[in-house]
VEXTIDO-914993 format. One record per residue (C-alpha): chain; residue number from 1; y, x, z; residue in one letter. Coordinates in Angstrom, 3 decimals. Last residue first. Example, Ala and Ser with C-alpha at 12.3 -4.5 7.8 and 13.67 -1.06 7.14 Angstrom:
REM VEXTIDO-914993
  chain  resi     north      east        up  resn
      A     2    -1.060    13.670     7.140     S
      A     1    -4.500    12.300     7.800     A
//
This chain:
REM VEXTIDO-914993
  chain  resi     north      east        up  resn
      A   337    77.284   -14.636   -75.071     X
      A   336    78.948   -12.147   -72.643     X
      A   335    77.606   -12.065   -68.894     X
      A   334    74.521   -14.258   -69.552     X
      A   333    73.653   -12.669   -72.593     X
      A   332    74.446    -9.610   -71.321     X
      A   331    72.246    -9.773   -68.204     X
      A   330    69.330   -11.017   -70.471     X
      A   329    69.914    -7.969   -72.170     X
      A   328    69.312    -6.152   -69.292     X
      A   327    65.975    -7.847   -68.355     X
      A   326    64.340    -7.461   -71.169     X
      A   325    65.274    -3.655   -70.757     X
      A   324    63.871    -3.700   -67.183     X
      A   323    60.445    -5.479   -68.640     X
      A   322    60.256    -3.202   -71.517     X
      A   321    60.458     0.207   -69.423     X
      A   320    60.105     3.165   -71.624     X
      A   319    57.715     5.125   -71.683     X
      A   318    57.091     8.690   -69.756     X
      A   317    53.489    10.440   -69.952     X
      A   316    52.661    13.031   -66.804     X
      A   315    50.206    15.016   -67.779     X
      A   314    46.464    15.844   -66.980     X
      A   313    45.070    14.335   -70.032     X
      A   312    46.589    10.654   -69.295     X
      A   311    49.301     9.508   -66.131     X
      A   310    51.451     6.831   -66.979     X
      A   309    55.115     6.469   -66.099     X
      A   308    57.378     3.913   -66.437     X
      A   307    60.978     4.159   -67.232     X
      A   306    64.373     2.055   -67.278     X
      A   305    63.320     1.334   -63.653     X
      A   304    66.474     2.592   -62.048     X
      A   303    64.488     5.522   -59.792     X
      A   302    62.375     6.361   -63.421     X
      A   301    65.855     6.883   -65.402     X
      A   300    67.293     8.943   -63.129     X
      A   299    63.941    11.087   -62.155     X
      A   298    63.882    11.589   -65.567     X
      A   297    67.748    13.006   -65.884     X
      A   296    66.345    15.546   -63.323     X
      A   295    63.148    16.426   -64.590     X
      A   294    64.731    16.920   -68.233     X
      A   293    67.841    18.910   -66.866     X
      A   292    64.212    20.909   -65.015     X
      A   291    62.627    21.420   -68.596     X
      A   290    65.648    22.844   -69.737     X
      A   289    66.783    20.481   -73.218     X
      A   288    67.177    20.966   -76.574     X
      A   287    66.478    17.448   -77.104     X
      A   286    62.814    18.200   -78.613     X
      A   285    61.880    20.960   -76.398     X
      A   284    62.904    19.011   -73.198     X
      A   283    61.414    15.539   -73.982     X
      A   282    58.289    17.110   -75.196     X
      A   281    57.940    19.153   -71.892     X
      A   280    58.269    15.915   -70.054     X
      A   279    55.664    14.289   -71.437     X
      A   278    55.866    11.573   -73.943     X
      A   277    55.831     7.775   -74.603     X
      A   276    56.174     6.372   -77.960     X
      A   275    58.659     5.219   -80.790     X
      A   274    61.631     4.150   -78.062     X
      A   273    60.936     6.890   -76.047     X
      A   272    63.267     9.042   -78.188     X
      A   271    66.205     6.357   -77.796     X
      A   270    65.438     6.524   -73.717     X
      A   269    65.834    10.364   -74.062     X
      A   268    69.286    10.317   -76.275     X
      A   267    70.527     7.830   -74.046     X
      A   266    69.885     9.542   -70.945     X
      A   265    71.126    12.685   -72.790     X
      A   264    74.349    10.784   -73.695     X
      A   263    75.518     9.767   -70.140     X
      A   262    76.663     6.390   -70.812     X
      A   261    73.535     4.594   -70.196     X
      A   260    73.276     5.541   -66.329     X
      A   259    76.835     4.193   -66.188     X
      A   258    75.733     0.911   -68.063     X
      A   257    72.638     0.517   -65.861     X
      A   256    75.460     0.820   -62.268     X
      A   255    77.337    -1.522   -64.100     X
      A   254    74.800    -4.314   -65.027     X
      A   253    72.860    -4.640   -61.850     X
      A   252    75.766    -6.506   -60.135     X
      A   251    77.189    -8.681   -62.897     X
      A   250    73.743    -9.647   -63.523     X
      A   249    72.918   -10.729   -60.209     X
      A   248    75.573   -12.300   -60.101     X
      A   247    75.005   -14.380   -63.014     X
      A   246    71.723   -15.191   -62.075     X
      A   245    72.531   -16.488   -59.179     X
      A   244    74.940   -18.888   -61.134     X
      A   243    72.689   -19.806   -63.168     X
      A   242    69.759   -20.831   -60.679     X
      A   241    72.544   -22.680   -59.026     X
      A   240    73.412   -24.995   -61.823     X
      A   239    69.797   -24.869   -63.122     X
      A   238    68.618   -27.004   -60.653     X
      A   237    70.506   -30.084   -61.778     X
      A   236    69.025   -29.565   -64.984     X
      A   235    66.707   -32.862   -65.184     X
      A   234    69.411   -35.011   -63.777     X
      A   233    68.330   -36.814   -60.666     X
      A   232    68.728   -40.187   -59.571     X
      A   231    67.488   -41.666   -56.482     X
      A   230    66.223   -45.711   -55.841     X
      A   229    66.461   -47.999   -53.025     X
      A   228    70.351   -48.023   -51.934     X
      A   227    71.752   -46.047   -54.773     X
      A   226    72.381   -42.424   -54.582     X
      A   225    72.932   -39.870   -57.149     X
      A   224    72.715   -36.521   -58.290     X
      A   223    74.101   -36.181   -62.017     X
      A   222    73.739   -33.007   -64.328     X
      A   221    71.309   -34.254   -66.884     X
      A   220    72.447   -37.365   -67.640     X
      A   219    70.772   -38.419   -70.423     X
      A   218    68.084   -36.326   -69.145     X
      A   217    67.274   -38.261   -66.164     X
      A   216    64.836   -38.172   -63.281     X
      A   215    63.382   -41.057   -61.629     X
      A   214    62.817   -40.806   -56.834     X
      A   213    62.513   -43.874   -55.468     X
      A   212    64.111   -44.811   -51.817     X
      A   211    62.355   -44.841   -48.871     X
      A   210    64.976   -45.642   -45.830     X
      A   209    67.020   -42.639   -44.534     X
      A   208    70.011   -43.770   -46.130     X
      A   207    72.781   -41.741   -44.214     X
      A   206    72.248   -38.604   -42.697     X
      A   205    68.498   -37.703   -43.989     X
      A   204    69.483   -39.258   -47.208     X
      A   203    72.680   -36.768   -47.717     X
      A   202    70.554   -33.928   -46.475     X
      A   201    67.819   -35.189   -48.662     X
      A   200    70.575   -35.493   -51.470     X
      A   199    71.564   -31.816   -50.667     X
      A   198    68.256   -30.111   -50.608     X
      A   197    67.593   -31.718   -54.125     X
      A   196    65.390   -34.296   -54.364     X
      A   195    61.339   -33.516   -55.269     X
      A   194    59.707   -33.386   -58.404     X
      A   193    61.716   -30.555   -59.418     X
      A   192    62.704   -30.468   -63.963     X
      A   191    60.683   -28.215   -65.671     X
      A   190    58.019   -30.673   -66.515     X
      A   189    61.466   -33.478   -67.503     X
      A   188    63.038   -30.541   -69.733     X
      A   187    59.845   -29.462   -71.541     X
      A   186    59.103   -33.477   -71.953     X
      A   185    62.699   -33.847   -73.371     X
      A   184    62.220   -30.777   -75.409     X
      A   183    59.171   -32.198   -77.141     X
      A   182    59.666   -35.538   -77.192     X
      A   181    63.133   -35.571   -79.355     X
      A   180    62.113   -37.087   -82.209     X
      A   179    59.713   -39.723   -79.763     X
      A   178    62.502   -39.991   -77.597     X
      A   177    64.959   -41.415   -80.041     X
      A   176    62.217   -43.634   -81.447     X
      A   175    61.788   -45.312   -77.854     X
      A   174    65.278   -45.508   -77.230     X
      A   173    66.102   -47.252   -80.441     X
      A   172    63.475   -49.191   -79.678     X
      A   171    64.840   -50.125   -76.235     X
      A   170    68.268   -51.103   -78.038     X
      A   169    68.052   -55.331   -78.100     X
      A   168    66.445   -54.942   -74.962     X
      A   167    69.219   -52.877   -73.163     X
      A   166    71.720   -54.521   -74.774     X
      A   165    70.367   -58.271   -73.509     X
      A   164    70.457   -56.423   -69.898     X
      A   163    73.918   -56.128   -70.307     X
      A   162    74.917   -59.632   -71.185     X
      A   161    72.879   -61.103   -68.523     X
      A   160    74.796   -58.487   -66.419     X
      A   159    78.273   -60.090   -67.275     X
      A   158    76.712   -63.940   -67.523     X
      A   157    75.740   -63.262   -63.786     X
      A   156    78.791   -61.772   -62.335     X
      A   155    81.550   -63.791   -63.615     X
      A   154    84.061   -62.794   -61.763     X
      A   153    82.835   -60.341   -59.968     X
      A   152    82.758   -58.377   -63.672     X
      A   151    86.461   -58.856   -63.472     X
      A   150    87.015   -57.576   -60.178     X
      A   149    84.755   -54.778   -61.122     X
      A   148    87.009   -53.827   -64.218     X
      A   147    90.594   -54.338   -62.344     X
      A   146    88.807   -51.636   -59.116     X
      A   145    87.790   -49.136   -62.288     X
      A   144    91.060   -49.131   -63.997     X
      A   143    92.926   -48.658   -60.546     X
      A   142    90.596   -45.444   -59.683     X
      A   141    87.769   -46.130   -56.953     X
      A   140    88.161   -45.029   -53.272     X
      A   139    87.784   -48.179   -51.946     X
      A   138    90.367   -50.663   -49.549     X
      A   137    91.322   -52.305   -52.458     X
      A   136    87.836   -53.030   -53.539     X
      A   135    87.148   -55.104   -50.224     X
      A   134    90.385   -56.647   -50.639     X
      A   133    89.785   -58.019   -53.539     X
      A   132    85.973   -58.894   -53.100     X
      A   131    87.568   -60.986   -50.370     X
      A   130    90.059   -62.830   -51.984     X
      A   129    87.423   -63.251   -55.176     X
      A   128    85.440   -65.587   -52.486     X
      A   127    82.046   -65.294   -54.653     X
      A   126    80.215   -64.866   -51.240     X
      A   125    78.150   -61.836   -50.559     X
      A   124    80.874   -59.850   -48.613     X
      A   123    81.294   -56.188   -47.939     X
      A   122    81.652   -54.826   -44.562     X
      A   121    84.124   -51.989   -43.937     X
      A   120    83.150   -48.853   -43.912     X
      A   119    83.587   -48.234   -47.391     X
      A   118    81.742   -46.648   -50.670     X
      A   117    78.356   -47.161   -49.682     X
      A   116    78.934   -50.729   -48.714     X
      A   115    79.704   -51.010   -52.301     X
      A   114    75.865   -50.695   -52.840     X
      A   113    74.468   -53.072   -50.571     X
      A   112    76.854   -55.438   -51.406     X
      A   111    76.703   -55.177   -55.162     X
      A   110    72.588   -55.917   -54.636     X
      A   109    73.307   -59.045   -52.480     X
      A   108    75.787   -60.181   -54.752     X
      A   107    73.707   -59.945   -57.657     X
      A   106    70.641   -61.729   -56.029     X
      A   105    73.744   -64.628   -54.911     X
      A   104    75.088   -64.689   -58.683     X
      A   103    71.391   -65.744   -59.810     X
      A   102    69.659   -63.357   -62.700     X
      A   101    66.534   -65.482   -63.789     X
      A   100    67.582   -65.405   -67.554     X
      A    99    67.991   -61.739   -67.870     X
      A    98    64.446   -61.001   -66.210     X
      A    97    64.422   -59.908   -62.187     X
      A    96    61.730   -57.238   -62.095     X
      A    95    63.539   -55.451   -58.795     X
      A    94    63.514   -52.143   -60.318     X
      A    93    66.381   -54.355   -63.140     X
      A    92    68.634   -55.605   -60.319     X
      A    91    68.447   -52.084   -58.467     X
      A    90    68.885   -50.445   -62.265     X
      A    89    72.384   -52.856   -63.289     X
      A    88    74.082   -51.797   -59.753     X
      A    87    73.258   -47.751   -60.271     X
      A    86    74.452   -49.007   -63.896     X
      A    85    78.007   -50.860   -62.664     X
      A    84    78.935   -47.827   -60.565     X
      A    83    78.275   -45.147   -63.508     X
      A    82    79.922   -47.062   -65.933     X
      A    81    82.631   -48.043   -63.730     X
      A    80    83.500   -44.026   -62.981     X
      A    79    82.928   -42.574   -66.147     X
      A    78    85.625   -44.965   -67.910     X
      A    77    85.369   -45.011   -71.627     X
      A    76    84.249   -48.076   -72.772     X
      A    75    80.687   -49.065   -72.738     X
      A    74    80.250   -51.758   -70.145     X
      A    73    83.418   -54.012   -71.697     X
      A    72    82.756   -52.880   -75.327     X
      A    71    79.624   -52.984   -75.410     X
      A    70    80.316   -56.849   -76.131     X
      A    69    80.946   -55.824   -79.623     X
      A    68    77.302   -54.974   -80.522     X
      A    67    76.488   -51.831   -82.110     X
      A    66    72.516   -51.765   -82.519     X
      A    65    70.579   -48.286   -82.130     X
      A    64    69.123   -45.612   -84.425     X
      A    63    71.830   -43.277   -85.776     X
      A    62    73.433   -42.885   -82.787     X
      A    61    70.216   -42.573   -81.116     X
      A    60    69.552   -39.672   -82.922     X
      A    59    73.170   -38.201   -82.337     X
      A    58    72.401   -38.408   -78.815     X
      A    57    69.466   -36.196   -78.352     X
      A    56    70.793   -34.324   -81.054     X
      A    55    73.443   -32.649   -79.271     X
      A    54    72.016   -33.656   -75.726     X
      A    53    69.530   -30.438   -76.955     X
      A    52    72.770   -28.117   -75.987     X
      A    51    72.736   -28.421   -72.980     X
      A    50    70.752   -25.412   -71.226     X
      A    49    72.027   -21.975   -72.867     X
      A    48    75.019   -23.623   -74.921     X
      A    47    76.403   -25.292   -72.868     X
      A    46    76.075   -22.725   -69.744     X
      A    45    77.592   -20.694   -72.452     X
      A    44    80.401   -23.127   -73.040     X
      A    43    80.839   -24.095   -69.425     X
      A    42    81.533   -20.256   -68.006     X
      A    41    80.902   -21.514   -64.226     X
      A    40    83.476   -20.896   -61.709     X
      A    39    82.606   -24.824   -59.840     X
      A    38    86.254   -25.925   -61.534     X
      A    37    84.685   -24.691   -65.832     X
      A    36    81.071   -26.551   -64.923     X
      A    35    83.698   -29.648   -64.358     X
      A    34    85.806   -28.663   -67.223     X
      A    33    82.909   -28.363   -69.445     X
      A    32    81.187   -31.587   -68.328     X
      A    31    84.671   -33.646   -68.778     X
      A    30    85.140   -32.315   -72.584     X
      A    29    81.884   -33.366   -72.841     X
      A    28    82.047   -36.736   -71.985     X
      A    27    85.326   -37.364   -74.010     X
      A    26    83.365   -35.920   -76.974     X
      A    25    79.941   -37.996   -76.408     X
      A    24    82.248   -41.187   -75.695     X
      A    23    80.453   -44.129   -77.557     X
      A    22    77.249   -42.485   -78.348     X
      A    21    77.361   -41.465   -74.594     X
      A    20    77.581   -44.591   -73.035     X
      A    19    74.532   -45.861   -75.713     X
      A    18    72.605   -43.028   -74.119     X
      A    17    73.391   -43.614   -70.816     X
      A    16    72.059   -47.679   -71.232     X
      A    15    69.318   -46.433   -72.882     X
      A    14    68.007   -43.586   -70.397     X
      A    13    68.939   -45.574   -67.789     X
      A    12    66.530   -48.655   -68.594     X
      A    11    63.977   -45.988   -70.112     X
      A    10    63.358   -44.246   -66.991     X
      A     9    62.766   -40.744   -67.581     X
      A     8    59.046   -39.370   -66.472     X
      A     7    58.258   -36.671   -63.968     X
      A     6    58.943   -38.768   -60.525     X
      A     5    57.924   -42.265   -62.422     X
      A     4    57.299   -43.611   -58.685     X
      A     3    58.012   -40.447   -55.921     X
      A     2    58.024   -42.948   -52.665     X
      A     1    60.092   -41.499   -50.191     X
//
């Protein structure tokens, strides 16, 4: 697999997604939520925690690009032939063809290779619309999405002239959209792996094991996809399972903390470390304690990390434990916020 642009965004998607969004940011959303909502995910905090810069992201390229009308085939709200007709649109565009030298057999060629994806059957690269029709019958695609392609077969090459015309007349907009938003988009795209997830390898491995590409995306920040030569991956994709380990992992170390925190001398000794550490006759005399109920709730705290100790003058100095209390309220963010 060739890694080209691997840490970078590619501009053609990024502008092309960005103008999809501008048109249907709330009807996107809406679907992002409910999908986060189906895999058990809390989709307004994950939202809020990791996807919240597409807020701005978008709204500055609202403000920045060109409406044109004919958006309004490409651009109107239907996931599912937006998506199809770009992974199309970026194989024409990685293969340097310019608007004017599209040709309806290079199209054909590239919506053959991809549709073949999608069905067993073999697709054709003639403009027969008899056969397209019964090739796109036979796919999995929603009614709205088999009329759309149909129609873009149609006419293939003034279609995607037309669309690669929108992409120039709005790569500035792109450009100055990213540069207001550079900072977290480069913080995303460093973060982001290098490398395909383990399921499109094993998807790759099984069926496309030619080289492919490898661009991530911010625009859409969720989305693993395939196309014949080239792999998409949304900058965040890894943080879908990252969250939800964390989650658990929170869920489970919470309790047993919470328990340890409800027994008010605990409290009352963690609350007295707060200012600075001390031994544990301090602790005793100055909660009114026996030195060995001190010893005992200290061993507590110490055996569930709320506690360090550190050894000075011959005595044993307890402090409190910033990294396990970092940690904890990390857990309730995650849990609550």
């Amino acid at each position: 697999m060739e890694n080209k642009g691997a840490k970078t965004l590619h501009p053609f998607l990024e502008t092309l997604g960005l103008i999809y969004m501008t048109k249907n940011f709330e009807a996107v959303k809406t679907d992002l939520l409910n999908s986060l909502k189906e895999m058990n995910i809390d989709g307004a905090q994950f939202y809020k925690q990791y996807l919240s810069y597409l807020d701005n992201y978008v709204q500055v390229f609202e403000d920045t690009y060109a409406l044109k009308q004919e958006e309004t085939f490409f651009f109107g709200y239907n996931t599912e032939f937006f998506l199809t007709v770009l992974a199309m649109a970026t194989e024409l565009f990685e293969s340097n063809a310019e608007p004017d030298q599209l040709t309806q057999p290079h199209i054909f060629s590239v919506m053959n290779s991809f549709l073949k994806q999608k069905n067993s059957e073999k697709a054709s690269n003639s403009s027969d619309m008899e056969n397209w029709f019964l090739l796109l019958q036979s796919s999995e695609y929603s009614e709205d999405t088999k009329w759309r392609l149909l129609e873009l077969i149609h006419n293939p090459v003034r279609k995607f002239q037309e669309l690669f015309h929108i992409y120039e007349n709005n790569r500035t907009a792109f450009d100055v959209t990213f540069q207001k938003n550079k900072k977290q988009l480069e913080k995303l795209v460093s973060q982001a792996p290098s490398e395909p997830s383990d399921v499109i390898c094993s998807l790759m491995s099984e069926f496309h094991p030619e080289s492919k590409r490898f661009y991530l995306t911010a625009v859409l920040p969720l989305m693993e996809w395939i196309t014949p030569t080239i792999i998409f991956q949304g900058v965040l994709t890894n943080k879908l399972d990252l969250y939800q380990k964390n989650l658990e992992n929170a869920k489970e170390m919470l309790p047993p903390i919470l328990k340890l925190l409800g027994d008010k001398s605990k409290f009352e000794i963690l609350c007295l470390l707060k200012s600075h550490g001390r031994y544990n006759l301090e602790i005793a005399e100055e909660l009114q304690l026996t030195p060995a109920t001190a010893s005992h709730h200290m061993s507590l705290l110490l055996s569930n990390h709320m506690v360090t100790v550190e050894k000075k003058d011959g005595r044993v100095y307890y402090q409190l434990n910033q990294e396990t209390l970092r940690e904890i309220m990390k857990c309730f963010r995650e849990i609550f916020l």
